[in-house]
Each structure stands twice: as C-alpha cells, then as structure tokens.
One Martini backbone bead per residue (centre of mass of N, CA, C, O) as a GRO file, in nm:
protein
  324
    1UNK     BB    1   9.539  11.724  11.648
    2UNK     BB    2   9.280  11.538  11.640
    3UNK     BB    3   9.057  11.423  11.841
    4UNK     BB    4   8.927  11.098  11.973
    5UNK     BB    5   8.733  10.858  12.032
    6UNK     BB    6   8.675  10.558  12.150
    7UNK     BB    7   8.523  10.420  11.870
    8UNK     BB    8   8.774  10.516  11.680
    9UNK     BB    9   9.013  10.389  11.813
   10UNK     BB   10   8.909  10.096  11.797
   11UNK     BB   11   8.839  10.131  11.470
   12UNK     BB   12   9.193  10.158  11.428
   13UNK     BB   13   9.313   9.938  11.532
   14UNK     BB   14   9.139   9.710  11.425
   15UNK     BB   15   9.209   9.780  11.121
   16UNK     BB   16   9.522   9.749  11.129
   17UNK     BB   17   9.546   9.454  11.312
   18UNK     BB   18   9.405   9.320  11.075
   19UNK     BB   19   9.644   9.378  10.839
   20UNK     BB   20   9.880   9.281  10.981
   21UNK     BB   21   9.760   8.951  11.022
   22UNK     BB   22   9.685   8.913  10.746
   23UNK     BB   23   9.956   8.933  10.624
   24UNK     BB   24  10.096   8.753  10.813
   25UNK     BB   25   9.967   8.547  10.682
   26UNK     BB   26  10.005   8.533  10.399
   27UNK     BB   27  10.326   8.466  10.406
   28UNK     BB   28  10.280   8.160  10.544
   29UNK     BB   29  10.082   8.088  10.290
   30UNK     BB   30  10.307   8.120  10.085
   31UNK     BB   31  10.528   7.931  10.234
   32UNK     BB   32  10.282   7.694  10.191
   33UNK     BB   33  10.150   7.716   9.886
   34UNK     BB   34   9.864   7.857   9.899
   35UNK     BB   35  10.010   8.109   9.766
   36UNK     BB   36  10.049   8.258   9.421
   37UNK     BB   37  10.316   8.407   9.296
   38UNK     BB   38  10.256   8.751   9.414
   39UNK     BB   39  10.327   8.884   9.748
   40UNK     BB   40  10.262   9.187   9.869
   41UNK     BB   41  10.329   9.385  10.172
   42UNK     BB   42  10.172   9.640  10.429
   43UNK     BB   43  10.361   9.611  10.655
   44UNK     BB   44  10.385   9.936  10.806
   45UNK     BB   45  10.130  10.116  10.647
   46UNK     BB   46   9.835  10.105  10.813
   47UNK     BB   47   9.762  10.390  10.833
   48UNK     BB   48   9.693  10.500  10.553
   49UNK     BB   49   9.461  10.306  10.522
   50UNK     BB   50   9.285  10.419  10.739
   51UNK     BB   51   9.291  10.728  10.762
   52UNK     BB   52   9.202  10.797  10.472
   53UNK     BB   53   8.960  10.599  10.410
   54UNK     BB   54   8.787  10.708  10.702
   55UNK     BB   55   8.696  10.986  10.504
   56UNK     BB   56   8.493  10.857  10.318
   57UNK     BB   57   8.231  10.794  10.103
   58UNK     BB   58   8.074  10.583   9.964
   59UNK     BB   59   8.077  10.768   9.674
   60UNK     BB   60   8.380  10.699   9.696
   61UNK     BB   61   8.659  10.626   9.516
   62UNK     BB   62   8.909  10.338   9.525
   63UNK     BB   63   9.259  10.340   9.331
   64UNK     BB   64   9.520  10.088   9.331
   65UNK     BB   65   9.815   9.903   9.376
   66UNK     BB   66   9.975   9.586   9.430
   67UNK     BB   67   9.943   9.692   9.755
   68UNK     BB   68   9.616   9.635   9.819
   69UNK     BB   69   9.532   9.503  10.070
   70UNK     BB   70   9.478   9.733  10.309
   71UNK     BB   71   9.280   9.895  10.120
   72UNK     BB   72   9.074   9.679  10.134
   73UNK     BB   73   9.002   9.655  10.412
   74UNK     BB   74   8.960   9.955  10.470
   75UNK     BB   75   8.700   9.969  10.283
   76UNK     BB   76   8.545   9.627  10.348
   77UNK     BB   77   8.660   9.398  10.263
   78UNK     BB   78   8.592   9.030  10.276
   79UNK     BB   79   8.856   8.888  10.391
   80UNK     BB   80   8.714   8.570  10.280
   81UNK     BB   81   8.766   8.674   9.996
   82UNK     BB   82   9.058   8.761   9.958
   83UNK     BB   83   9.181   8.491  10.053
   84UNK     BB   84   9.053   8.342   9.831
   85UNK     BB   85   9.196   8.490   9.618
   86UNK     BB   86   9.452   8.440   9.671
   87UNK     BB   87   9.375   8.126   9.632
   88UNK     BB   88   9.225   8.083   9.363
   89UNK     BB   89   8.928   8.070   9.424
   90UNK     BB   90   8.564   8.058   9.422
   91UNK     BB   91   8.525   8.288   9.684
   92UNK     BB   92   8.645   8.521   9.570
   93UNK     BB   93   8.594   8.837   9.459
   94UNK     BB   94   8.717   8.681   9.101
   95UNK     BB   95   8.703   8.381   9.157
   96UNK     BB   96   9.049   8.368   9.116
   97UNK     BB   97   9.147   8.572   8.882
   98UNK     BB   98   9.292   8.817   9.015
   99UNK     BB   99   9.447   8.804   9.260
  100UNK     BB  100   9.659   8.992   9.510
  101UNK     BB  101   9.685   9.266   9.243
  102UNK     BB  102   9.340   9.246   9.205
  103UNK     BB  103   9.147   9.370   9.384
  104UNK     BB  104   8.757   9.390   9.372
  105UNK     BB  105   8.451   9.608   9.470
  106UNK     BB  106   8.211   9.778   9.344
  107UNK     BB  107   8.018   9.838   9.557
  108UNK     BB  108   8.276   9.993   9.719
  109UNK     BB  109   8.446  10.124   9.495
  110UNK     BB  110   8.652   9.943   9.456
  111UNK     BB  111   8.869   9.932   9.176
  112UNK     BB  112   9.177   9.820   9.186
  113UNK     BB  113   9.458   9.656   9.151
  114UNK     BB  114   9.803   9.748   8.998
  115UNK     BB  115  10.079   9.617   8.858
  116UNK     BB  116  10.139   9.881   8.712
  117UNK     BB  117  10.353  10.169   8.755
  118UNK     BB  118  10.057  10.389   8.706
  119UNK     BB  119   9.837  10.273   8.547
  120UNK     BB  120   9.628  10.387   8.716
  121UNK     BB  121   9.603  10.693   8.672
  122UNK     BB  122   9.423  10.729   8.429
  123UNK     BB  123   9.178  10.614   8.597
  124UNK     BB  124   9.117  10.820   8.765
  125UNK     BB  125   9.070  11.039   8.609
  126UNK     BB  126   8.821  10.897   8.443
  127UNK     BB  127   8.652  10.861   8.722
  128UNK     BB  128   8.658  11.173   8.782
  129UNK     BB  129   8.529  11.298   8.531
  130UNK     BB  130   8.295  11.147   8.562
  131UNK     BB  131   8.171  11.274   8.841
  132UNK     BB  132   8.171  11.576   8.664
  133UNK     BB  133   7.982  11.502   8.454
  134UNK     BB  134   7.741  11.354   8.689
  135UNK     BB  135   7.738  11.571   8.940
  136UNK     BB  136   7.838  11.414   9.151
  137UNK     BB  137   7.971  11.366   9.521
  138UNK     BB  138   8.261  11.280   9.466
  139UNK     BB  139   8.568  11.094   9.484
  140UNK     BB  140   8.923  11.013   9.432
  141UNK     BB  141   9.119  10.774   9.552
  142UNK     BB  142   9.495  10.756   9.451
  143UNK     BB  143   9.707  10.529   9.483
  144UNK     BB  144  10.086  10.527   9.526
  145UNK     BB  145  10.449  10.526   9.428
  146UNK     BB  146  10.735  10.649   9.399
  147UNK     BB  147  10.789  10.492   9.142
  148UNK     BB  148  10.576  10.652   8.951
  149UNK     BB  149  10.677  10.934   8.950
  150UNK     BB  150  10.869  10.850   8.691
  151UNK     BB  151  10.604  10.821   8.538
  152UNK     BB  152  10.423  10.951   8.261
  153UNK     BB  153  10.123  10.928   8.394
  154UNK     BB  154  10.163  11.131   8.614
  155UNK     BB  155  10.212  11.381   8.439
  156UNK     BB  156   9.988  11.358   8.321
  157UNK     BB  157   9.733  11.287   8.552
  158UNK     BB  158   9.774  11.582   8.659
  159UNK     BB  159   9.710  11.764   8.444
  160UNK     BB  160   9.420  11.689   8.414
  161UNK     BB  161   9.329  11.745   8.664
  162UNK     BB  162   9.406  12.035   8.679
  163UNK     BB  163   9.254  12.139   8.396
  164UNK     BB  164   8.991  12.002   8.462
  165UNK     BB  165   8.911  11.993   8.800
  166UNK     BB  166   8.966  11.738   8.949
  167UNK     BB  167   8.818  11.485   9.209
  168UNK     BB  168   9.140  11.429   9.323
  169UNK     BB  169   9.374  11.201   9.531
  170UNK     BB  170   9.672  11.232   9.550
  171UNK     BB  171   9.866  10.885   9.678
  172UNK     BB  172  10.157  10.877   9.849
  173UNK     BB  173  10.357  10.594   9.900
  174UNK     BB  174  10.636  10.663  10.078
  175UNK     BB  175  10.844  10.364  10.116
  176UNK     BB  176  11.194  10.420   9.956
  177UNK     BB  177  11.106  10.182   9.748
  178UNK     BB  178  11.207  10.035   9.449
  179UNK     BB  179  11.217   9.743   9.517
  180UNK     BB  180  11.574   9.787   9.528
  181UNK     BB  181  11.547  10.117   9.554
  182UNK     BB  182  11.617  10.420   9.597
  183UNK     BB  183  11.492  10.738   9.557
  184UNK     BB  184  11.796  10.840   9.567
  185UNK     BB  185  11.842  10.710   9.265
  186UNK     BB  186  11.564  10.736   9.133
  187UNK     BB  187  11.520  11.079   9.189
  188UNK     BB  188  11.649  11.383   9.167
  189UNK     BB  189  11.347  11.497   9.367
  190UNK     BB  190  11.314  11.326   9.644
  191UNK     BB  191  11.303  11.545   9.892
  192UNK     BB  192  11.052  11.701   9.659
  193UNK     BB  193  10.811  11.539   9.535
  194UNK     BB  194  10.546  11.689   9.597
  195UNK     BB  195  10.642  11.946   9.424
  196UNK     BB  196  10.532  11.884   9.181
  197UNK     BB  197  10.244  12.018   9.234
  198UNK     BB  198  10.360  12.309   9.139
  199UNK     BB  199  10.306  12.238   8.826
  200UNK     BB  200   9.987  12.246   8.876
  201UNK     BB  201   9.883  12.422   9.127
  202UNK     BB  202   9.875  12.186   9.354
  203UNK     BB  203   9.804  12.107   9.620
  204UNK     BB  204  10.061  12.024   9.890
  205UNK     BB  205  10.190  11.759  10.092
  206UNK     BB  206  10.394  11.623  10.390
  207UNK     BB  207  10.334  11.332  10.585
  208UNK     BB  208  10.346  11.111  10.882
  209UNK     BB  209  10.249  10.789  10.792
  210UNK     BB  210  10.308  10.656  11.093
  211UNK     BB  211  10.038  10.837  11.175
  212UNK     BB  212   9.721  10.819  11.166
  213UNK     BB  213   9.614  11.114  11.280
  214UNK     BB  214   9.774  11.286  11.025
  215UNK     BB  215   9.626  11.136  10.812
  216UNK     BB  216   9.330  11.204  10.914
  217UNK     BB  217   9.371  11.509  10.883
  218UNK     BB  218   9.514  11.576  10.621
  219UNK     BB  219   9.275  11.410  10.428
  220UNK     BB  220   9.058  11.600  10.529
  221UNK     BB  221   9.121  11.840  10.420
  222UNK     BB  222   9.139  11.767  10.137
  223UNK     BB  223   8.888  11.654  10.083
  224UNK     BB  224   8.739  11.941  10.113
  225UNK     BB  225   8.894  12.083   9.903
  226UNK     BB  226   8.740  11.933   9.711
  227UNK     BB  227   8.435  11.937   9.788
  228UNK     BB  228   8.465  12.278   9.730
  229UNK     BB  229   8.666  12.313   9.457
  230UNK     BB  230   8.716  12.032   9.271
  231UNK     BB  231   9.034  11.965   9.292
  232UNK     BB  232   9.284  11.856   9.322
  233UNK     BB  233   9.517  11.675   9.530
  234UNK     BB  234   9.825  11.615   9.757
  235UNK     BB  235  10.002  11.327   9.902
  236UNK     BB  236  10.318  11.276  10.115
  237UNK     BB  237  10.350  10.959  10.287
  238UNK     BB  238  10.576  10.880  10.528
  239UNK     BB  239  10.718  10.532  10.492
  240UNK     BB  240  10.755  10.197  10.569
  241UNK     BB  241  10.855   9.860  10.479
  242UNK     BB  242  10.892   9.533  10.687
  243UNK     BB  243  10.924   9.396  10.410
  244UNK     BB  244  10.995   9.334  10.111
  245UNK     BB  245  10.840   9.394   9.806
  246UNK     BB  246  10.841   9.036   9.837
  247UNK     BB  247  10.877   8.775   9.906
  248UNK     BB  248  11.116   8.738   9.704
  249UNK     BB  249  11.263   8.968   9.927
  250UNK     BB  250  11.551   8.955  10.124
  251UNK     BB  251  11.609   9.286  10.168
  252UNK     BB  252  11.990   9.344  10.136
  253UNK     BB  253  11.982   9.643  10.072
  254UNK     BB  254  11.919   9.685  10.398
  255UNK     BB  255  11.984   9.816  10.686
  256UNK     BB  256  11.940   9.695  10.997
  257UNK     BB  257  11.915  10.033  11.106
  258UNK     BB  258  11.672  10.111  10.936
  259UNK     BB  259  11.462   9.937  11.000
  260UNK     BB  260  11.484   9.992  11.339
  261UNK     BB  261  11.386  10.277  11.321
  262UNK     BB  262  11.122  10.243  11.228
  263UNK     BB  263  11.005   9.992  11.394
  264UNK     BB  264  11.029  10.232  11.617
  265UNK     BB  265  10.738  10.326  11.430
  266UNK     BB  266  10.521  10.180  11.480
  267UNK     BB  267  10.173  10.240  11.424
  268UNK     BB  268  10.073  10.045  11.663
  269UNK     BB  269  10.244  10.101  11.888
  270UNK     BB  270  10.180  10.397  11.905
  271UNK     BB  271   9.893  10.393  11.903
  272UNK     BB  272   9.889  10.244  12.180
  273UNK     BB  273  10.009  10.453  12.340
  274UNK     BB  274   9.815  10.675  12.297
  275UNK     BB  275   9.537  10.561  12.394
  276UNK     BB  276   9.651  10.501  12.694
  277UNK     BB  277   9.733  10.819  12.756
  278UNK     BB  278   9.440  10.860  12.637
  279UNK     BB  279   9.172  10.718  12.792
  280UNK     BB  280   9.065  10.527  12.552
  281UNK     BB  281   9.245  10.262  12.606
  282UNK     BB  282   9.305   9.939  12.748
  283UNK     BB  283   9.428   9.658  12.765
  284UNK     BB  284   9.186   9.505  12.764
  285UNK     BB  285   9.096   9.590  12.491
  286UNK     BB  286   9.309   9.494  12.328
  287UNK     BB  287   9.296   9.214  12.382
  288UNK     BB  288   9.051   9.202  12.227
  289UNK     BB  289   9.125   9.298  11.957
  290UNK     BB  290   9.332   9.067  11.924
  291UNK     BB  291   9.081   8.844  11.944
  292UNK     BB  292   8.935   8.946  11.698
  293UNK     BB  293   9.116   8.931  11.485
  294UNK     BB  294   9.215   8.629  11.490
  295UNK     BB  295   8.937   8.511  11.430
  296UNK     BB  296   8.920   8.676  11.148
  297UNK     BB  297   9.162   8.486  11.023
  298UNK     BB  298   9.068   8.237  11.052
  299UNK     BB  299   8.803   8.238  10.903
  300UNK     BB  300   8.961   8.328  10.644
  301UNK     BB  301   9.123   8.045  10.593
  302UNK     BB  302   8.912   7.846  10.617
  303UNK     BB  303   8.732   7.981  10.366
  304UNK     BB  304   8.956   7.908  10.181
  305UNK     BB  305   9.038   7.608  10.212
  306UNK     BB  306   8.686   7.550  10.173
  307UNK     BB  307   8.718   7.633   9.895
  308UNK     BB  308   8.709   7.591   9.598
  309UNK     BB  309   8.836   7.542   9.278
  310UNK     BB  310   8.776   7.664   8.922
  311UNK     BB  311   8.636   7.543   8.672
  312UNK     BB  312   8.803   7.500   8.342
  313UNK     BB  313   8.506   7.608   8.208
  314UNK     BB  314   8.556   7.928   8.354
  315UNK     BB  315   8.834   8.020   8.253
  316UNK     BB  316   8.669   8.280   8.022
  317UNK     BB  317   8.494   8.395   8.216
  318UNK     BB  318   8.458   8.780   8.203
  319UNK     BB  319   8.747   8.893   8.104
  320UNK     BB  320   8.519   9.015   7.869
  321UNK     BB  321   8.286   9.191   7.954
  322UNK     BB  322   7.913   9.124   7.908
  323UNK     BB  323   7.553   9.210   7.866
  324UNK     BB  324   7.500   8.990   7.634
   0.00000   0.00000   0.00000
C-alpha cells in the first residue's frame, strides 16, 4: 500500500465525506417530495469514487451508470449544480433535463450517467476508439456494476477494446446486488466475475472496494498499464451499498447480519481510523473536515432551493442538440 502524505489523507476524506453526507441530503430530499422520479445512492462506496477518479488527468474521461452522484462529485462537479438538477431545476448541471440518473459536465470530461444497464459501454469504446484515433493521451474510465456483467455490451464492448488495443479502464463496482437479486443467483460464474477479462487476453485483478488506498494503488497501476501500453485493463473492486437499489427499495431480502458486516467495513470509519494511527489527521483536521462538508451541503441545498424550475418554453430546447 503506498503511503500518503497528509494533503491527501485530507483530500480523500474530505471527498469521501462529501459524497456520504451529500447522498444523504439527498434521501432526506426524496422523502420530503423535492427530488422526484428514480434515486440511486452510493453510500457504502465511496471509496471507489474518490480512490480510483483520483488517479485521472485532466484529459482523461469518466463514464458510469445510473449511480452516478459520487462519480460526479469526485471528478469535480459543483455539488450546487448536481443538487439543483436532482431538483429539476433550472440551475442544475443540464437545465433540469438530466435529473439523478443522468448527470453530465463536458468541461470535466464526465460524460454522464447512463439508466440503460451496460448500455454505456459501447459509449466507452466509442470515447476510447476516438482518444486512438486522435491520438490524444488520455484514458476512458468506465464504471458499472455486476449486473452489466451479464448483458451483451459488456462482452461485445470487452472484445473491441482488447481487439482494438483501446485506453479504457473497464471499473466493475461488484457491490453483489442486482436490484434485489444477489450476484450468486444471477451470474453462474459469479466468484470469478473478473476473470472474464482473460478470454479477452486482458489484465484483470479484483480488490477490496472499501479501502480508499488499496483502490487509489490498484487504479493507479492499471492507468499507468493503460498509458504505457495503450491496451484495456479491468478492475473488480467488491463493494456494498448500505441502502436499498433505490429510494423505493426498503432492500428486505438482505439479511441484517450481512448489512452489519460490510458496515463494519464502512470506508470512511476505516479510513479515519488509518489517517489518525499514522499521524496524518487529528481528530480536530477530521472535525474540521466534517464542519466543511456541512457547509457545502447546506449551499448547495439552498442553493437547489433558490433556483428557478425551468419555463415550459424551453423544454424541447437542446434535447437533440445541433449547432446550426
């Protein structure tokens, strides 16, 4: 495990518990009607988020699934965009278009969340192909979950990377739950998921998910794979999410025992214990830490809030967009 000085120590925790205290605004605005329709959180995994975007350049591009907030807060986006577009509104990262499941930030190279089950892999490939053609220096990051694994894009989208010898990192967040279906019930080669990658002739390895630094190493090695050899890499980081698939999920077919073992692994209480036994953060940086990100929830509340909702004239403006 490599070692971390102390200006990371506080920007993985500090990023981490961003995204924990955001998502959980975020639940509590569901259940009081201001954020509507579907809303996925990523509470319990935010170590992969921040671990492995962490490792990115600037030119490097980032592209997940409908479990999206974490993924955008770590590469960058303004929590008070994110909010106002969970809200509908008009100040939201996509006017209020995009909604919870489709966050999206150009600058940032976040190409957005996709609801569609895999179907953004091919997207990945297409991003890769073009950084190759391009020949730009950049990768793609590509996220989904085990559930992907079983549709065909993933090994249609497998295939053209390792054949093509494409930058992408294909980033597997096994956290063993397909809505309410366990992986071991969907997938007959569920304990070597990763392991798909060797019929593709693709480096592949699987690491635990809920160590900030075992993520930000494992990561960290596969890019350098990527830009040094310009082929795929895969990562299978075991995770679990610690609420439902979904608000509407009250995740009853999961043994209360099984949740308290994994929340036992909780990344950011690991992490905090890891920071303060090697002399990286005090209790005081950490209460400090946790008093920045209020802050930061709270403006971007308020500002979610005071935002407009979007006039009825302009919602087809953009949906098929064209520069004529």
């Amino acid at each position: 495990m490599s070692n971390i000085d102390k200006e990371t120590a506080r920007s993985y925790l500090l990023e981490m518990s961003k995204i924990r205290h955001f998502e959980e605004a975020c639940g509590r605005m569901y259940m009081q009607g201001k954020i509507k329709g579907f809303l996925h959180l990523y509470i319990g995994e935010e170590a992969i988020a921040v671990g492995a975007i962490s490792q990115l350049t600037n030119q490097d591009y980032v592209i997940t699934h409908y479990r999206d907030h974490g993924h955008a807060l770590a590469r960058g986006m303004d929590p008070n965009k994110i909010m106002a577009e969970l809200y509908g509104k008009k100040g939201g990262s996509s006017r209020g278009k995009g909604g919870s499941m489709h966050l999206f930030d150009k600058k940032l190279n976040f190409m957005g969340g996709y609801a569609i089950v895999g179907g953004h892999l091919p997207i990945a490939i297409g991003l890769g192909l073009a950084l190759k053609k391009q020949k730009k220096d950049g990768i793609v990051l590509c996220f989904f979950g085990d559930g992907a694994v079983n549709e065909g894009e993933f090994h249609e989208s497998m295939n053209l990377a390792a054949l093509w010898n494409l930058p992408v990192l294909f980033y597997l967040e096994n956290n063993q739950y397909g809505m309410g279906t366990h992986v071991k019930k969907s997938s007959a080669a569920a304990d070597i998921l990763y392991k798909f990658a060797d019929l593709y002739g693709m480096p592949a390895t699987r690491i635990d998910g809920m160590d900030v630094l075992t993520v930000q190493d494992s990561a960290k090695e596969a890019i350098n794979k990527i830009r040094t050899n310009g082929g795929p890499v895969l990562i299978e980081a075991m995770t679990y999410r610690f609420k439902g698939h979904s608000m509407a999920d009250p995740a009853s077919y999961r043994e209360d025992s099984e949740v308290k073992q994994w929340e036992d692994k909780d990344p950011i209480l690991l992490f905090k214990e890891y920071v303060k036994e090697n002399n990286l953060l005090t209790d005081i940086d950490i209460s400090n830490i946790e008093n920045e990100v209020k802050v930061i929830i709270q403006n971007c509340l308020k500002f979610a809030e005071n935002s407009p909702l979007p006039d009825m004239s302009v919602a087809m403006d953009k949906i098929y967009y064209s520069d004529n």
